[in-house]
PDB file with one MODEL, atoms N, CA, C and O in Angstrom:
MODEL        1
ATOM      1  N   UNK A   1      18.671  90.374  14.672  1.00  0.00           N
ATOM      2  CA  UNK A   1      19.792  89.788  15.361  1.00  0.00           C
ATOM      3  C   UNK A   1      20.214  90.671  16.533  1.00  0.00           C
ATOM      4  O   UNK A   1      20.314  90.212  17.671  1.00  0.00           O
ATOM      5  N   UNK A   2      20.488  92.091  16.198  1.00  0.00           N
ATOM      6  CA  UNK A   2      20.654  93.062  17.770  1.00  0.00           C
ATOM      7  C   UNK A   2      19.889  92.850  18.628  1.00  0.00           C
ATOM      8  O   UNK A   2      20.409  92.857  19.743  1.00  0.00           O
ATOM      9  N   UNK A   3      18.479  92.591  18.595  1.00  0.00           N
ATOM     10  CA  UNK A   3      17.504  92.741  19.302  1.00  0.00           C
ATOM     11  C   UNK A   3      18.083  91.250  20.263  1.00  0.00           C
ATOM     12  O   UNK A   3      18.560  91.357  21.393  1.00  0.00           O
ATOM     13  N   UNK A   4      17.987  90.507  19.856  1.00  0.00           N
ATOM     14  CA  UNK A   4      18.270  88.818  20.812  1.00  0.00           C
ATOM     15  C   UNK A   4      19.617  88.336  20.776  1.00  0.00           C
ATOM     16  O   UNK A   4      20.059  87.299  21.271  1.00  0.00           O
ATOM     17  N   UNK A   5      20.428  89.543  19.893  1.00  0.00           N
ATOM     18  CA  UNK A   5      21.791  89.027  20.680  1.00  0.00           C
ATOM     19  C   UNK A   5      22.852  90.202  21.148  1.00  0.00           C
ATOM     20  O   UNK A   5      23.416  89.959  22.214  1.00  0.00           O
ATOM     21  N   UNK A   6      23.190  91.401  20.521  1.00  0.00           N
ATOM     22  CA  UNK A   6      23.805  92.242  21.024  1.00  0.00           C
ATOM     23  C   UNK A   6      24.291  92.662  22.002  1.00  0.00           C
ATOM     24  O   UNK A   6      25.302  93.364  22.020  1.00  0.00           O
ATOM     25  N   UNK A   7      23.427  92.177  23.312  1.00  0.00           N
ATOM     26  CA  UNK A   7      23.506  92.433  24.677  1.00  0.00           C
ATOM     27  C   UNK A   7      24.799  91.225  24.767  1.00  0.00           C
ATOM     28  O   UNK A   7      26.020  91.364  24.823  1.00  0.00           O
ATOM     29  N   UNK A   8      24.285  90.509  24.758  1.00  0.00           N
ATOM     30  CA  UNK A   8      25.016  88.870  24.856  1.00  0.00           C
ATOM     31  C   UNK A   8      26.888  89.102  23.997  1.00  0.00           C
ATOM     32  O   UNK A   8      27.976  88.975  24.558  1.00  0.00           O
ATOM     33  N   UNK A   9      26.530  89.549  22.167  1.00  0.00           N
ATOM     34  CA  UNK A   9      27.910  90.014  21.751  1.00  0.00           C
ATOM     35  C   UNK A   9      28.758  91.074  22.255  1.00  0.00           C
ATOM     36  O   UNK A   9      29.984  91.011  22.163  1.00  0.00           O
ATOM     37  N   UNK A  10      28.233  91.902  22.708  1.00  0.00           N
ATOM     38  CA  UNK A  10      28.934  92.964  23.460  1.00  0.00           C
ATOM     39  C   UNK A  10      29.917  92.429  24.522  1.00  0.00           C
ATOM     40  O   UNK A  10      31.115  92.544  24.780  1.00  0.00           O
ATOM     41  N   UNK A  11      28.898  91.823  24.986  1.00  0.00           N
ATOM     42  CA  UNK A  11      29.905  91.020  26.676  1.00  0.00           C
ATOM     43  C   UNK A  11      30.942  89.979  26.397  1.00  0.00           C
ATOM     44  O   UNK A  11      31.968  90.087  27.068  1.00  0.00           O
ATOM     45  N   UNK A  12      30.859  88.651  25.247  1.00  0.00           N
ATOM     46  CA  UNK A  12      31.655  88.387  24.118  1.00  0.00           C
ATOM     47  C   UNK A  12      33.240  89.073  23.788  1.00  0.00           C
ATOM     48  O   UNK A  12      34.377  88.655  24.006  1.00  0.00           O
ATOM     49  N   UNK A  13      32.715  90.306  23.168  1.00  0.00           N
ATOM     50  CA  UNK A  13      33.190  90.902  22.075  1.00  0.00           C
ATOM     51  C   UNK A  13      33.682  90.792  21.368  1.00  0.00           C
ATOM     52  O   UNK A  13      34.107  89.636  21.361  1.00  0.00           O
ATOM     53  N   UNK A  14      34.243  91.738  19.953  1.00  0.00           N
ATOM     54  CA  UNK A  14      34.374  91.419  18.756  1.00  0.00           C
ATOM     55  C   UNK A  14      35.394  91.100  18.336  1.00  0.00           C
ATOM     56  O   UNK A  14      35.705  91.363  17.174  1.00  0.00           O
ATOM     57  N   UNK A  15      36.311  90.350  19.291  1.00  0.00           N
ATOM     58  CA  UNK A  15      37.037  89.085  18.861  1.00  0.00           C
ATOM     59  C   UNK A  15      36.678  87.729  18.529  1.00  0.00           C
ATOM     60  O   UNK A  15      36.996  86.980  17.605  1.00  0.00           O
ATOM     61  N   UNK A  16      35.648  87.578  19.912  1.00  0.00           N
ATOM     62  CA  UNK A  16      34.626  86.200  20.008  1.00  0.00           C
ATOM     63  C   UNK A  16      34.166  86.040  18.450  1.00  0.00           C
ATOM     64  O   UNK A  16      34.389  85.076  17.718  1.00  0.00           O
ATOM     65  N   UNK A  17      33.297  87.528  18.066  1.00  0.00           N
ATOM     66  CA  UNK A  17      32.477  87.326  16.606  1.00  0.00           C
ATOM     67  C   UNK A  17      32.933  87.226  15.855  1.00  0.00           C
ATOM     68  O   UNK A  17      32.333  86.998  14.804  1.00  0.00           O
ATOM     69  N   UNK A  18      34.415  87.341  15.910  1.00  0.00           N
ATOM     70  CA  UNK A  18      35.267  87.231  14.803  1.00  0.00           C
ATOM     71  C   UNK A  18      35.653  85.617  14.933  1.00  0.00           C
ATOM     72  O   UNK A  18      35.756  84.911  13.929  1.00  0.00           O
ATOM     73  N   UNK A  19      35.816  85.215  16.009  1.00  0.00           N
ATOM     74  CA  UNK A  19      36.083  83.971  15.712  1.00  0.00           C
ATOM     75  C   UNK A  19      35.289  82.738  15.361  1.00  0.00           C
ATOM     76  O   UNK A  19      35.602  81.819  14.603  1.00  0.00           O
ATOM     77  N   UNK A  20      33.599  83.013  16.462  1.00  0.00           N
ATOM     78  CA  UNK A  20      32.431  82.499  15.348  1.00  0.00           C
ATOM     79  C   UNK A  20      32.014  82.530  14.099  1.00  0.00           C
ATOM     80  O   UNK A  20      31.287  81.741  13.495  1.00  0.00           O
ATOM     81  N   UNK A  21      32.772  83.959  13.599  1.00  0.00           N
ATOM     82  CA  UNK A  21      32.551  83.749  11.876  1.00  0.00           C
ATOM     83  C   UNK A  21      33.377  82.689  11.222  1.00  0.00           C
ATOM     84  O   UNK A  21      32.937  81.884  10.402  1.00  0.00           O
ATOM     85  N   UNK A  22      34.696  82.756  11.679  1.00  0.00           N
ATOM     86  CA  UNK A  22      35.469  82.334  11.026  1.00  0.00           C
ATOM     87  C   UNK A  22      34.913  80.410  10.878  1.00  0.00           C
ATOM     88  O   UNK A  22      34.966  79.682   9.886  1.00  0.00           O
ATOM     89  N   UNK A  23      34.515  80.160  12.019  1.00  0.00           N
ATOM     90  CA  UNK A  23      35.039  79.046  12.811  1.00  0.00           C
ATOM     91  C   UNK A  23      33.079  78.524  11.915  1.00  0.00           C
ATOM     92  O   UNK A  23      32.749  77.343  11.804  1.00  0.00           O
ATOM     93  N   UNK A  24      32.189  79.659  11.459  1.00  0.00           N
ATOM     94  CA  UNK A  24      31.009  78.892  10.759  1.00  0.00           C
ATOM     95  C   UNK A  24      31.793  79.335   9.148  1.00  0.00           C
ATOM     96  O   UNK A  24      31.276  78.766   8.187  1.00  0.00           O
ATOM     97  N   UNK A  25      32.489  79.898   8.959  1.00  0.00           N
ATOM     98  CA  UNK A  25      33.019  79.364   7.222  1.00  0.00           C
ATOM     99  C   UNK A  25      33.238  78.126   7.349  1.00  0.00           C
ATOM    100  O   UNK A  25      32.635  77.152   6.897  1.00  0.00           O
ATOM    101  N   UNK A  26      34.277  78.231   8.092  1.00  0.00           N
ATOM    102  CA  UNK A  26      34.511  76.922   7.614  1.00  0.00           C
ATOM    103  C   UNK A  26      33.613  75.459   8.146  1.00  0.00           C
ATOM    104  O   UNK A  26      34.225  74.392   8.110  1.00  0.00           O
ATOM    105  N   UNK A  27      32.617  75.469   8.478  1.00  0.00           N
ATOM    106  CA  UNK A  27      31.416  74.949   8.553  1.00  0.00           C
ATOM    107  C   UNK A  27      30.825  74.741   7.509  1.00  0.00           C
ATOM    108  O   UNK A  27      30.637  73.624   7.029  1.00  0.00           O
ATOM    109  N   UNK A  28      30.353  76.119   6.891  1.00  0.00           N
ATOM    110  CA  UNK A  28      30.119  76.323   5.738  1.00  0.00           C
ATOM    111  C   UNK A  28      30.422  75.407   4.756  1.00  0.00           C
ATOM    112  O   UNK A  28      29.687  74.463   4.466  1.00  0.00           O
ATOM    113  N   UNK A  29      32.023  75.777   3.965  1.00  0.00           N
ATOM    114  CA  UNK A  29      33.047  75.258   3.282  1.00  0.00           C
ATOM    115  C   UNK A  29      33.011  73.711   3.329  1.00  0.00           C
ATOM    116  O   UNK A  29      33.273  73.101   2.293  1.00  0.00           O
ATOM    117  N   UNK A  30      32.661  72.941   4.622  1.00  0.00           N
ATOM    118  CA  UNK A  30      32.477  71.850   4.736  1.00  0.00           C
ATOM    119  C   UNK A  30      30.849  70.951   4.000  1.00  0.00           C
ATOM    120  O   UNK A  30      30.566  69.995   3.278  1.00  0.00           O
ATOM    121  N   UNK A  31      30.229  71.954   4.720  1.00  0.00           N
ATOM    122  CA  UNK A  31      28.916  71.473   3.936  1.00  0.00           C
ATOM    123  C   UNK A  31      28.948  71.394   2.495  1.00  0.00           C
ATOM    124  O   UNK A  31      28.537  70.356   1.976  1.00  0.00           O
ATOM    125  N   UNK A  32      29.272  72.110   1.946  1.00  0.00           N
ATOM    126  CA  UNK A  32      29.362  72.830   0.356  1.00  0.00           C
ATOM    127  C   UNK A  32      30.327  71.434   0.672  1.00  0.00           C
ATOM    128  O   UNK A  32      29.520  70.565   1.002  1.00  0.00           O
ATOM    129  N   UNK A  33      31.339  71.018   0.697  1.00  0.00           N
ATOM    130  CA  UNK A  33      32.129  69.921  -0.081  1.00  0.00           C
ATOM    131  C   UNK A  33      31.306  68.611   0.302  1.00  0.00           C
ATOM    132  O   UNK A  33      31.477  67.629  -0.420  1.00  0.00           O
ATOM    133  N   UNK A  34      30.369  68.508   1.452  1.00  0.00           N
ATOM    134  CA  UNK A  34      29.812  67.203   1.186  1.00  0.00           C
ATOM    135  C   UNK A  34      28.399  67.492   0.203  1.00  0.00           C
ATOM    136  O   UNK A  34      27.625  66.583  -0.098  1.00  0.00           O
ATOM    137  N   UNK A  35      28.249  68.711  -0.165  1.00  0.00           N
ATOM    138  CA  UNK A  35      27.518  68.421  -0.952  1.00  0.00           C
ATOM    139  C   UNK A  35      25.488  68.382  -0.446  1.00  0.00           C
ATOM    140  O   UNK A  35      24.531  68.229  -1.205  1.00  0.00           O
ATOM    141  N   UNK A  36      25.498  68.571   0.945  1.00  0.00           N
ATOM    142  CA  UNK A  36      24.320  68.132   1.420  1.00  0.00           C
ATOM    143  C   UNK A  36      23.536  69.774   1.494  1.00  0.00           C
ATOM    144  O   UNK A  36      23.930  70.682   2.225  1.00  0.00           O
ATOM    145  N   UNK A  37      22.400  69.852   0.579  1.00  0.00           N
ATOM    146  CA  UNK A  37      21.906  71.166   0.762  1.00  0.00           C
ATOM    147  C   UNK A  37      21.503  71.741   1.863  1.00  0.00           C
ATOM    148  O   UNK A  37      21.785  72.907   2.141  1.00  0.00           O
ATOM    149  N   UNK A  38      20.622  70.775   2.783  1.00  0.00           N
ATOM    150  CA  UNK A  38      20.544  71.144   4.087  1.00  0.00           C
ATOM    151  C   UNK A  38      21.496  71.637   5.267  1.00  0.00           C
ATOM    152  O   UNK A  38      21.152  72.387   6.180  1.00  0.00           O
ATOM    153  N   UNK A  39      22.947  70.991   5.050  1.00  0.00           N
ATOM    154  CA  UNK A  39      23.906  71.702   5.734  1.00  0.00           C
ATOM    155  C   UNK A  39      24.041  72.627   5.466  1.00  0.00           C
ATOM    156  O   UNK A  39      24.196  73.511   6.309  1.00  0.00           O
ATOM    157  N   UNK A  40      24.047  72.898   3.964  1.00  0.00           N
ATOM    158  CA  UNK A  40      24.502  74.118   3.168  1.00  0.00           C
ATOM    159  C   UNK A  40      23.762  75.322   4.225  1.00  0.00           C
ATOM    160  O   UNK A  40      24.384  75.874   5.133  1.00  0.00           O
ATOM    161  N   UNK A  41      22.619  75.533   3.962  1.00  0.00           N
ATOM    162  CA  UNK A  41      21.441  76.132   4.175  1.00  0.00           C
ATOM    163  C   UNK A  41      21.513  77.015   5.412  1.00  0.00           C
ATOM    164  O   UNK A  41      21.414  78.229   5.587  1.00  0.00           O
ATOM    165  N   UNK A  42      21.805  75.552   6.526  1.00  0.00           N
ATOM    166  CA  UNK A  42      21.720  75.694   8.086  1.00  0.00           C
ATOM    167  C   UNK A  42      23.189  76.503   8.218  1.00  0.00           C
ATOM    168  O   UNK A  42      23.128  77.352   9.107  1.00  0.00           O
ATOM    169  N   UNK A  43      24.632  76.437   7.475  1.00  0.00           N
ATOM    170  CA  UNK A  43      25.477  76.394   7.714  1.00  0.00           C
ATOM    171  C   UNK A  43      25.255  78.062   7.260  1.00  0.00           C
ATOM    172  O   UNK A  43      24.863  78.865   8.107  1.00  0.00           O
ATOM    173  N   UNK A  44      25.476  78.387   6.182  1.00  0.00           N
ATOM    174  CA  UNK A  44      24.715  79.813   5.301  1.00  0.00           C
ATOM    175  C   UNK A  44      24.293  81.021   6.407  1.00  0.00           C
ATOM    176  O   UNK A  44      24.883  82.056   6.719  1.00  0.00           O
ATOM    177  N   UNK A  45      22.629  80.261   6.998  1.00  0.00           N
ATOM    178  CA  UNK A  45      22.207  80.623   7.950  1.00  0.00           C
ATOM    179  C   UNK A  45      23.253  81.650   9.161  1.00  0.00           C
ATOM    180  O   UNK A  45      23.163  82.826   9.515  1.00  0.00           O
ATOM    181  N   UNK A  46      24.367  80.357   9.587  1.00  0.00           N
ATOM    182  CA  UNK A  46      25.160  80.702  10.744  1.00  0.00           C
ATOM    183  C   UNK A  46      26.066  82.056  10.404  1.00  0.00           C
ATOM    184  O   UNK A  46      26.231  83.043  11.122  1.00  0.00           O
ATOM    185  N   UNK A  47      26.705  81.733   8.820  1.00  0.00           N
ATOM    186  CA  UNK A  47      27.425  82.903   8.585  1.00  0.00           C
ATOM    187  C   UNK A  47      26.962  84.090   8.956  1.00  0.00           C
ATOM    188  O   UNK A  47      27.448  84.957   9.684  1.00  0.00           O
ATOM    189  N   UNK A  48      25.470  83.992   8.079  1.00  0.00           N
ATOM    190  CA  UNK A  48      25.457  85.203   7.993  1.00  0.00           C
ATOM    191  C   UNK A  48      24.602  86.387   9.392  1.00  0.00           C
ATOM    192  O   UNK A  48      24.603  87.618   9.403  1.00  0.00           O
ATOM    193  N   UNK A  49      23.873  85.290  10.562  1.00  0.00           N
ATOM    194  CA  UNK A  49      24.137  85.468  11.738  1.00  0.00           C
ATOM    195  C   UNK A  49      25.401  86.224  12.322  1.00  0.00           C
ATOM    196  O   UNK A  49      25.358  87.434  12.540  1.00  0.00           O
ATOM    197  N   UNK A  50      26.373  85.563  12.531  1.00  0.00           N
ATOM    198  CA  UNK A  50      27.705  85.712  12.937  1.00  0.00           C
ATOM    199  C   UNK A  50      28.036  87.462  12.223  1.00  0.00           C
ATOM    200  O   UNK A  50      28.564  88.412  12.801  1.00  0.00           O
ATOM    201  N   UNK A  51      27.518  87.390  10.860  1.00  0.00           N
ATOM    202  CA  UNK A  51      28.469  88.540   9.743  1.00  0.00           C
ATOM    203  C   UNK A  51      27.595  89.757  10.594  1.00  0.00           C
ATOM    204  O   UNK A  51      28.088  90.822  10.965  1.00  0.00           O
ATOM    205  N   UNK A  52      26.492  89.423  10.758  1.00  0.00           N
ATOM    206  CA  UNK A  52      25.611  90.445  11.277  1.00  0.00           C
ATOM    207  C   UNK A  52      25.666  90.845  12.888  1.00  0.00           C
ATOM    208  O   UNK A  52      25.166  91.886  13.314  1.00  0.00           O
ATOM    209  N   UNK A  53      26.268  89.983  13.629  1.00  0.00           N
ATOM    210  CA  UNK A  53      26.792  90.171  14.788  1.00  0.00           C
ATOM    211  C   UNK A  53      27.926  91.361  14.428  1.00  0.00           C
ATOM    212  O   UNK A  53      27.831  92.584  14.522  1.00  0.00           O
ATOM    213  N   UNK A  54      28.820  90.677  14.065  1.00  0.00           N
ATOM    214  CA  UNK A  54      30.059  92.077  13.864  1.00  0.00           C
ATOM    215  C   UNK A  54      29.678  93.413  13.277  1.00  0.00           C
ATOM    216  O   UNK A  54      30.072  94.534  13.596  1.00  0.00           O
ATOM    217  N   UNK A  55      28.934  93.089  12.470  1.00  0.00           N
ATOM    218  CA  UNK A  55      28.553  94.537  12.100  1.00  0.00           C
ATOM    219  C   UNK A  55      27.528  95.251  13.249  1.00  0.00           C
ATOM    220  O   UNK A  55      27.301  96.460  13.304  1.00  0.00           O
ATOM    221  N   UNK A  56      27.142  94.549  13.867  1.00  0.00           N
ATOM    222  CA  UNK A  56      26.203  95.273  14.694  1.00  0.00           C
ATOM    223  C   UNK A  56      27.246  95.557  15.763  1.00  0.00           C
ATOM    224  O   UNK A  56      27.263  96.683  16.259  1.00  0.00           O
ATOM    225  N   UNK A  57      28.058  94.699  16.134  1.00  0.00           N
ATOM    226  CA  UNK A  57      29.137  95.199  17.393  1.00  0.00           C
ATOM    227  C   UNK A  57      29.849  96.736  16.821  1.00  0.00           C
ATOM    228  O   UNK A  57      30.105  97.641  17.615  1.00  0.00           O
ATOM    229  N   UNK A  58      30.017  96.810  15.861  1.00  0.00           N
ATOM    230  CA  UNK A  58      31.114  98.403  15.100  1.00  0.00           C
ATOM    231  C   UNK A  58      29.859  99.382  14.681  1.00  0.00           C
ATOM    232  O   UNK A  58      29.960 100.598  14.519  1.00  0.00           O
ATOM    233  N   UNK A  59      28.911  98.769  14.569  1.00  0.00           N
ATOM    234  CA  UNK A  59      27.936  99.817  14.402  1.00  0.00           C
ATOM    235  C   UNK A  59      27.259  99.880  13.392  1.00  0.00           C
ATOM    236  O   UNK A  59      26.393 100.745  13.260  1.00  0.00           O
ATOM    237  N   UNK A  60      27.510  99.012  12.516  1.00  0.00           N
ATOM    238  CA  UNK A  60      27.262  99.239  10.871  1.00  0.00           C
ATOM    239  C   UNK A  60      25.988  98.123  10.269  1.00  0.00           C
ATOM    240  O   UNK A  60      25.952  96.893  10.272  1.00  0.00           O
ATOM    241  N   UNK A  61      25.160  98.987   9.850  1.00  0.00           N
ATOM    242  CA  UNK A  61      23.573  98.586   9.216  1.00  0.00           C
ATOM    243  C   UNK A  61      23.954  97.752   8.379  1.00  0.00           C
ATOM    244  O   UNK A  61      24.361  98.412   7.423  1.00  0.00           O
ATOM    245  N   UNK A  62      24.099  96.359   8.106  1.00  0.00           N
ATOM    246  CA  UNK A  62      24.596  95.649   6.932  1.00  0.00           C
ATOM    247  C   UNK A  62      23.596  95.443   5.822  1.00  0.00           C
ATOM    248  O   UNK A  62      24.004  95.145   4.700  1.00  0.00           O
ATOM    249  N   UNK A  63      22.331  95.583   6.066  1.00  0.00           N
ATOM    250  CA  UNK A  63      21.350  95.629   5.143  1.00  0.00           C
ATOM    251  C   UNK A  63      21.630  96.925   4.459  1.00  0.00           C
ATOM    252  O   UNK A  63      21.708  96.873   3.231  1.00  0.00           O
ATOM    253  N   UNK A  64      21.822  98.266   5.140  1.00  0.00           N
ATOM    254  CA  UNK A  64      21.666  99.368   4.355  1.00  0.00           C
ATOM    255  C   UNK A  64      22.906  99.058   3.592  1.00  0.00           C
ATOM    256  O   UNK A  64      22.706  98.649   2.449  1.00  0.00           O
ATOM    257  N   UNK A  65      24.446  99.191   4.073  1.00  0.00           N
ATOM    258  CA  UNK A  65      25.838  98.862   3.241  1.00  0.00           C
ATOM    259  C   UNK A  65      25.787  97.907   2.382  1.00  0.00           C
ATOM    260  O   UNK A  65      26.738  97.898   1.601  1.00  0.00           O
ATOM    261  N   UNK A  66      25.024  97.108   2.247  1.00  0.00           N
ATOM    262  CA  UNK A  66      25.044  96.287   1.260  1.00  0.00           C
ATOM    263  C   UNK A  66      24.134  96.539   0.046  1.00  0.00           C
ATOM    264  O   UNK A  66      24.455  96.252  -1.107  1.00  0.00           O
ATOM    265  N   UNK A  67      22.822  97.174   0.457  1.00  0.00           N
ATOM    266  CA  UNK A  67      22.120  98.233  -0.687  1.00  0.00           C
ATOM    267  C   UNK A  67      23.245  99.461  -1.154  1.00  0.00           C
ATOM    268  O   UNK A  67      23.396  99.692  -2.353  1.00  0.00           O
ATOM    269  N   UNK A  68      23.819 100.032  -0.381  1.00  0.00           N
ATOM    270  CA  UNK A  68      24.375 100.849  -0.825  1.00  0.00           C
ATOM    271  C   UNK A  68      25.696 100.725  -1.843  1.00  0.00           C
ATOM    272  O   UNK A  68      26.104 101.518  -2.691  1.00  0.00           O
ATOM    273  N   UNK A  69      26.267  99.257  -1.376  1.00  0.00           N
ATOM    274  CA  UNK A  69      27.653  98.735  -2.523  1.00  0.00           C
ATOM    275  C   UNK A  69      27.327  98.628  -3.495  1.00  0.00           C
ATOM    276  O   UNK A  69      27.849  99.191  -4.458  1.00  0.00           O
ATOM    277  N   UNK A  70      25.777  97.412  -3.566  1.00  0.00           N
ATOM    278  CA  UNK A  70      25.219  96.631  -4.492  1.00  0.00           C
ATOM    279  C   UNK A  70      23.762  96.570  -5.409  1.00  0.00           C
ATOM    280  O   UNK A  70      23.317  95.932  -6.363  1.00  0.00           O
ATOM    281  N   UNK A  71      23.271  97.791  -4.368  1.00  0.00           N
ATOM    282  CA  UNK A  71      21.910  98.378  -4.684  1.00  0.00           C
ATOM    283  C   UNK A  71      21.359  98.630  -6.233  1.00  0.00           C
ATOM    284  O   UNK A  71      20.278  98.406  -6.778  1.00  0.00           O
ATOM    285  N   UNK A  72      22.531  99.161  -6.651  1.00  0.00           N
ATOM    286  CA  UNK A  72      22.223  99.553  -8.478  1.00  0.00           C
ATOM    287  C   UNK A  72      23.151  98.499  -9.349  1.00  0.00           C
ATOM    288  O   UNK A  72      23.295  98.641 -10.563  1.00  0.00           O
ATOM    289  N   UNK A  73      23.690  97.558  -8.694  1.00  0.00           N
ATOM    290  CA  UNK A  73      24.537  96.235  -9.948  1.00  0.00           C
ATOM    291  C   UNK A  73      25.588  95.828  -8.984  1.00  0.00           C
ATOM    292  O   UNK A  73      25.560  95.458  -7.810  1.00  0.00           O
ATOM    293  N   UNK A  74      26.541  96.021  -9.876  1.00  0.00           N
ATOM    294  CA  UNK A  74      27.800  95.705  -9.515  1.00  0.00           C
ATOM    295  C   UNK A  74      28.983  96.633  -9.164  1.00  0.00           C
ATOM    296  O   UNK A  74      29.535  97.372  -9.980  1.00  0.00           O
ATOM    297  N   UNK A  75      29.321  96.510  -7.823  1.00  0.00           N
ATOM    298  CA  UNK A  75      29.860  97.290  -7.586  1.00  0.00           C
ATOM    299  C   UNK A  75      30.687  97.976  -8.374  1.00  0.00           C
ATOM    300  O   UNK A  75      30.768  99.201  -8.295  1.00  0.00           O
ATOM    301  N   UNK A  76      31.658  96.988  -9.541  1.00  0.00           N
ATOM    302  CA  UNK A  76      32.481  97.753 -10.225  1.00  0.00           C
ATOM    303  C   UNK A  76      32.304  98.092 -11.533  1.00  0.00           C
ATOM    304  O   UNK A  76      32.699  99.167 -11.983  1.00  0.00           O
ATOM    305  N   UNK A  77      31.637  97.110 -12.302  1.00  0.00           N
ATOM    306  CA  UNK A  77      30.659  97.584 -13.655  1.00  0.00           C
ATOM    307  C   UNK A  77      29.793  98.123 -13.419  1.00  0.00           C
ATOM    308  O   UNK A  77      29.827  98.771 -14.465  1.00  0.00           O
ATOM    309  N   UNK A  78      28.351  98.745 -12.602  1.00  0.00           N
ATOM    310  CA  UNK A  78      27.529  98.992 -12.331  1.00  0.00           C
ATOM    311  C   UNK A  78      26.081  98.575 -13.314  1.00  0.00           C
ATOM    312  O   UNK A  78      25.072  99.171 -13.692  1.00  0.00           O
ATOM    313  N   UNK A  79      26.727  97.033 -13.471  1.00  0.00           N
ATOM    314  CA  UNK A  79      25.478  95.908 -14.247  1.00  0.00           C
ATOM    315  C   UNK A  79      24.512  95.558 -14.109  1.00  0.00           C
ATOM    316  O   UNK A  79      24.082  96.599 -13.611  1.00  0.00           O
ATOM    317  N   UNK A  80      23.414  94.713 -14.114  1.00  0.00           N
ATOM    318  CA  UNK A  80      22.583  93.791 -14.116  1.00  0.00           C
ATOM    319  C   UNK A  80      22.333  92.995 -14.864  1.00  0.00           C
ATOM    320  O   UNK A  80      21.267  93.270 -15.413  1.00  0.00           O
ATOM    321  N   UNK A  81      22.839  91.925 -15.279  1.00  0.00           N
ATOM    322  CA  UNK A  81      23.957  91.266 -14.843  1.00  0.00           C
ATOM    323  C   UNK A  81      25.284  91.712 -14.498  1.00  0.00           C
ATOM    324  O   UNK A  81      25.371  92.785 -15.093  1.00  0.00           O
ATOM    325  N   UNK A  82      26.342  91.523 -13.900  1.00  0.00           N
ATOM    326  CA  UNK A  82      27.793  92.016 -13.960  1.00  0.00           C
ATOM    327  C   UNK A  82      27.539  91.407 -15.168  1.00  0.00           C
ATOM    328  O   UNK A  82      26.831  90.468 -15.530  1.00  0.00           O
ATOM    329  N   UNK A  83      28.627  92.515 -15.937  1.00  0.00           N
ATOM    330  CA  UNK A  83      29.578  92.304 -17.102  1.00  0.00           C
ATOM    331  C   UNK A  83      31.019  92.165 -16.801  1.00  0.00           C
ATOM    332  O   UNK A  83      31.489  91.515 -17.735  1.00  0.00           O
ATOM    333  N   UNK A  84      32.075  92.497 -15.838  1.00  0.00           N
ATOM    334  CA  UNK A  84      33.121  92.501 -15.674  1.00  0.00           C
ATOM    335  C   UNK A  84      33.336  91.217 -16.494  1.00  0.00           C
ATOM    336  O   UNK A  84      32.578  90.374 -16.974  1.00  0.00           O
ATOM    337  N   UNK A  85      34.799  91.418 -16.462  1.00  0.00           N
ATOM    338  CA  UNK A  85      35.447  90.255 -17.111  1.00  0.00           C
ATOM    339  C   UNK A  85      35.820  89.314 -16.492  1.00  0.00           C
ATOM    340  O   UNK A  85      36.657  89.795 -15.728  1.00  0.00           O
ATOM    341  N   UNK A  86      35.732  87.808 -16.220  1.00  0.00           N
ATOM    342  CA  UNK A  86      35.713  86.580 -15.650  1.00  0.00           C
ATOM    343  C   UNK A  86      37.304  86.509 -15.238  1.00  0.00           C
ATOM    344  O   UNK A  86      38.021  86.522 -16.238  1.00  0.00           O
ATOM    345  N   UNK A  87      37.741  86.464 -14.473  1.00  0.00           N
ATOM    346  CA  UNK A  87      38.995  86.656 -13.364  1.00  0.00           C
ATOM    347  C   UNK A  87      39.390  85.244 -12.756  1.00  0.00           C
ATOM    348  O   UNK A  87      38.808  85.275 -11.672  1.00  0.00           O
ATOM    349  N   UNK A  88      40.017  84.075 -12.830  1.00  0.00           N
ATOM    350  CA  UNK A  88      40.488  83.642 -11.967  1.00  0.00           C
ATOM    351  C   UNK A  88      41.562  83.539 -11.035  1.00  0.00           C
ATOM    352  O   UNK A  88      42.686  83.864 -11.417  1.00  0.00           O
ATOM    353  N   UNK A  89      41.363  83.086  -9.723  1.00  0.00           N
ATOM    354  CA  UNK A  89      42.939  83.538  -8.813  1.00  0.00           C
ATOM    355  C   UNK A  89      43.067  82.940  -7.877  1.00  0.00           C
ATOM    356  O   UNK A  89      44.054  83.117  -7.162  1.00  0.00           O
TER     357      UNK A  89
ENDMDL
END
């Protein structure tokens, strides 16, 4: 994603990416309620584009930070499966 867009988010900036994220959740959120996997998919896709834009605008490897939260389980049980206890809110 840096490679073919960074130049482009920079000039943007990371307000813009903040607001393309926001603005493909709820894209997202939409697909998921009609239910159509292919939106799902394409929509998915955009997030996580967008998630990877911002992190690349602040600087931050999201592949490595995310091995590093989630790499050995769960962040807060340190599972495989989580075990935590089922939470709703």
């Amino acid at each position: 994603m840096a490679h073919t867009y960074l130049a482009r988010d920079r000039t943007r900036g990371l307000d813009w990416a903040f607001k393309r994220l926001n603005d493909e959740i709820m894209e997202l959120r939409m697909a998921v309620e009609k239910g159509k996997k292919r939106e799902i998919s394409a929509e998915s896709a955009d997030v996580f584009a967008w998630l990877t834009s911002v992190s690349n605008l602040v600087e931050i490897d999201l592949e490595s930070a995310s091995y590093e939260k989630y790499g050995n389980g769960c962040s807060k049980c340190q599972q495989i499966p989580c075990s935590c206890p089922m939470k709703r809110g």
